[in-house]
C-alpha positions, 0 to 999 in steps of 0.5 A: 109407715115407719121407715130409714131414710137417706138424707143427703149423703147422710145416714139420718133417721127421719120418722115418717108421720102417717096413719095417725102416727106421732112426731117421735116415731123412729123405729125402722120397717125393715129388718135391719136393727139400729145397733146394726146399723150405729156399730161403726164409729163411721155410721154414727158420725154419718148420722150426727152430720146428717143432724147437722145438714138437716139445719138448712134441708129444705122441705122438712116436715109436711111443708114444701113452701118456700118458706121452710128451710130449716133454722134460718127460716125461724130466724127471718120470721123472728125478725119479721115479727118484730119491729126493725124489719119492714116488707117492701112489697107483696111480692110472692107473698112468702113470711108476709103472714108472719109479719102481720102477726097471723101464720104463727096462730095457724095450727094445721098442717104445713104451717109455721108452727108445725114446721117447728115442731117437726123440725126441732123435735126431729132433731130432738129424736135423732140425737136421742138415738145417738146418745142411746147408741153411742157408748155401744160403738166398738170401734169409738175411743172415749174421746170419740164418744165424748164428741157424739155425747156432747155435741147431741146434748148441745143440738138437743139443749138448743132444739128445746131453747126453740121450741120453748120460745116459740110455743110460750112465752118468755121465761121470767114470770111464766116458770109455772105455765105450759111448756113443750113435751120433754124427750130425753130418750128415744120414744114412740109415745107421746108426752104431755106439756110439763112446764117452762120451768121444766125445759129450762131445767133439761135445757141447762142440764144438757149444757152442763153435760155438754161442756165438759164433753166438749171441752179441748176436743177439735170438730170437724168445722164450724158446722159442729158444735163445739164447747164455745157453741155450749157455752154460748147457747148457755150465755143466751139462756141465762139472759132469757132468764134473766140471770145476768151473772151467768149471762155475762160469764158465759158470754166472756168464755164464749168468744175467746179465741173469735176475732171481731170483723174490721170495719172494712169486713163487716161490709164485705158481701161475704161478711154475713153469709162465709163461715171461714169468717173470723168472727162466726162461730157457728153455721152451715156450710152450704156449697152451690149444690147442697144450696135450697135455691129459692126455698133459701134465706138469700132468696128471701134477703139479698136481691142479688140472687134473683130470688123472692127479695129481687120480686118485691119481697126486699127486707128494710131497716126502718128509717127509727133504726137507721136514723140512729146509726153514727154516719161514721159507724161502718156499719150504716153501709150495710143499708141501701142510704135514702135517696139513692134507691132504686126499684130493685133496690129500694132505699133502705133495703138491707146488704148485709145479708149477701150471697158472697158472689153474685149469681152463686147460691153458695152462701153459708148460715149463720147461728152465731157470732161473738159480736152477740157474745159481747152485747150479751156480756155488755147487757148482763154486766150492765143490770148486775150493776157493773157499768165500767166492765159494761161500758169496755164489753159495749165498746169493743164490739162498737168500736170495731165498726165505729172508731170514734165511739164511746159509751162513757157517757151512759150510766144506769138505764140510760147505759142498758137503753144504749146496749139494747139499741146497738143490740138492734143495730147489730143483730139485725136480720140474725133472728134476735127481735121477737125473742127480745120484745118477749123477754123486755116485756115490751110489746110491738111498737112498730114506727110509721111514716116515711121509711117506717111499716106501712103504706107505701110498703107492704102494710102489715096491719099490726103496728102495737100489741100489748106485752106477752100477746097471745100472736107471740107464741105458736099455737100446738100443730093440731096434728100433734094434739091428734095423735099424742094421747097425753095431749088434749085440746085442753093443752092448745095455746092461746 
């Protein structure tokens, strides 16, 4: 059954998967065509918002765990899977399997891998139709349609950076291999794999078309992307590809005109979690009765909400990680400091990641910042051989939470070594440490003992993996290998 659904108070195009239908069907049942329906300017941007709120919806997809809420939901399971991030306990048991390296090889229906593809290749589609339907409004000016062009092709360039991520490897020495069927129009056929390469290609073309678009055009809030967003999506590509001058120089565009939080802001409850943040560049509002309530980031992170993390569910930085935190670095407080914890609030357990008032579910998601501009910045500068202009990036955002650094003393693989832990530091929890064990070639290597994974924390079970291990990348959802002719069981990961 295909149909148009309300979402929110949004017009937005969900297709319905059912009776052996894809994931990119979108053409409606009744009678009322979609040129119709996209002929005002109104409707067209009813329908992009819609996109936009569909970044937090809780339940996309097939799934209504409590695990499914959208982007954030891909990030906690980002850091989960990585090494700075330990589970307190069983608790409800909500992103336990992905810390222990299993839920993302399950490939049925509801599961994290099917989530994604849903989630991301919904997004895909919707501004697909836009971009098809745009130039048709009769009541857009050129600067309107401009804005609808170039934020779908920005939404689409980061909807496939994602999916690329999730369903292969990293980039560099994996250009030939398997990548994830490439939509640039609206479809109701399936489409096969293409290679890595491939996405890479329509990922940067579509941010290449987009920043023009964008440039010196307002949007509506911080939930739209807007060309600093491009260019800072553009900046993260570049560094997975290890395109270090690129990186840098997008990085550098990027965080123009974003003012790095104070020491004293970065510990704020509402320093993670307000999109009226200086610093933020990109996220969603979620006012109290838009929030997914349990079914939400802040349930599963700040124990202040009486949600999942205050059930035994509580998310910690390793005694590793913290240990190597300046006592004077602004940023240690953002961690419950051993020796003062509590049941509810174990030693070590994160505060950084806050609802701004207790007992409120009002709490807005982060996607980017431009601290991540500068470490970015930092890091691509650094392995081009630019250490000075390395050494002022790093310490600009360090020495924002931390007076007293200096990154003077690092050179060579020492300086890059230094980037990558304040990288740890201050990226924590923001959906950044599977991704950069995949692209460092690195492998897990999960610390142990007293404040580390394991016992008498929950025990994860995996503590080291080899570089590019297989539980690194989700498995096709068998759904899709059901019904999209061009893919067969031959196309499954690992």
């Amino acid at each position: 059954m295909k149909k148009i659904l309300l979402y929110g108070t949004s017009l937005l195009l969900i297709g319905i998967t059912s009776c052996k239908k894809d994931y990119l069907e979108t053409e409606p049942s009744n009678g009322v065509t979609e040129q119709e329906i996209f002929s005002k300017l109104n409707t067209v941007y009813a329908a992009l918002d819609g996109v936009v709120k569909e970044q937090y919806a809780f339940g996309i997809g097939a799934s209504t765990g409590h695990d499914n809420f959208g982007q954030k939901s891909f990030d906690l399971q980002n850091d989960l899977m990585g090494n700075d991030m330990v589970v307190h306990s069983q608790g409800y048991g909500w992103f336990n399997t992905d810390y222990n390296l299993t839920e993302w090889t399950r490939d049925v229906t509801g599961r994290q891998p099917d989530n994604a593809w849903y989630f991301y290749y919904d997004l895909i589609k919707q501004v697909n139709k836009l971009l098809a339907i745009v130039d048709g409004v009769a009541d857009a000016s050129a600067a309107q349609k401009e804005i609808v062009k170039g934020q779908s092709l920005g939404i689409r360039a980061y909807a496939y950076f994602y999916l690329i991520n999730y369903f292969q490897q990293t980039y560099k020495g994996n250009e030939t291999k398997p990548g994830v069927p490439l939509y640039t129009e609206a479809a109701t056929d399936g489409k096969g794999r293409g290679t890595v390469q491939e996405v890479y290609t329509q990922i940067i073309a579509d941010l290449t078309a987009a920043e023009p678009l964008l440039n010196g055009k307002p949007r509506t809030s911080k939930a739209n992307i807007d060309v600093t967003v491009v260019q800072g999506l553009r900046a993260r590509v570049a560094l997975i590809q290890e395109d270090w001058a690129t990186a840098a120089t997008y990085a550098a565009k990027a965080r123009i005109g974003y003012t790095l939080m104070t020491a004293a802001q970065y510990t704020a409850t509402n320093a993670f979690s307000s999109l009226s943040n200086a610093e933020w560049m990109w996220g969603s509002t979620i006012p109290a009765d838009q929030a997914t309530i349990y079914a939400s980031f802040f349930s599963h992170m700040d124990i202040r909400t009486g949600g999942y993390a205050a059930l035994g569910g509580q998310k910690k930085i390793t005694k590793a990680l913290y240990d190597q935190i300046n006592a004077a670095d602004e940023r240690k407080k953002v961690w419950r400091a051993p020796g003062t914890g509590t049941t509810a609030n174990p030693d070590y357990n994160q505060l950084k990641h806050q609802v701004p008032t207790a007992g409120s579910w009002a709490a807005d998601y982060l996607y980017m910042r431009a601290s991540e501009m500068y470490l970015i910045e930092a890091e691509g500068l650094a392995r081009s051989g630019q250490e000075g202009p390395a050494r002022t990036a790093l310490e600009t955002v360090i020495k924002a939470r931390y007076p007293a650094y200096s990154a003077a003393g690092f050179a060579g693989t020492a300086l890059i070594s230094e980037i990558l832990l304040q990288r740890r530091i201050e990226l924590w929890g923001e959906g950044f440490s599977l991704m950069d064990i995949k692209r460092l070639n690195q492998g897990l290597s999960r610390p142990t003992g007293a404040g580390n994974h394991g016992s008498p924390n929950f025990d994860p079970g995996v503590y080291t993996t080899s570089p590019a291990d297989a539980r690194f990348i989700m498995r096709i959802p068998k759904r899709e290998l059901d019904n999209n002719t061009n893919m067969t069981p031959g196309d499954q990961n690992p």
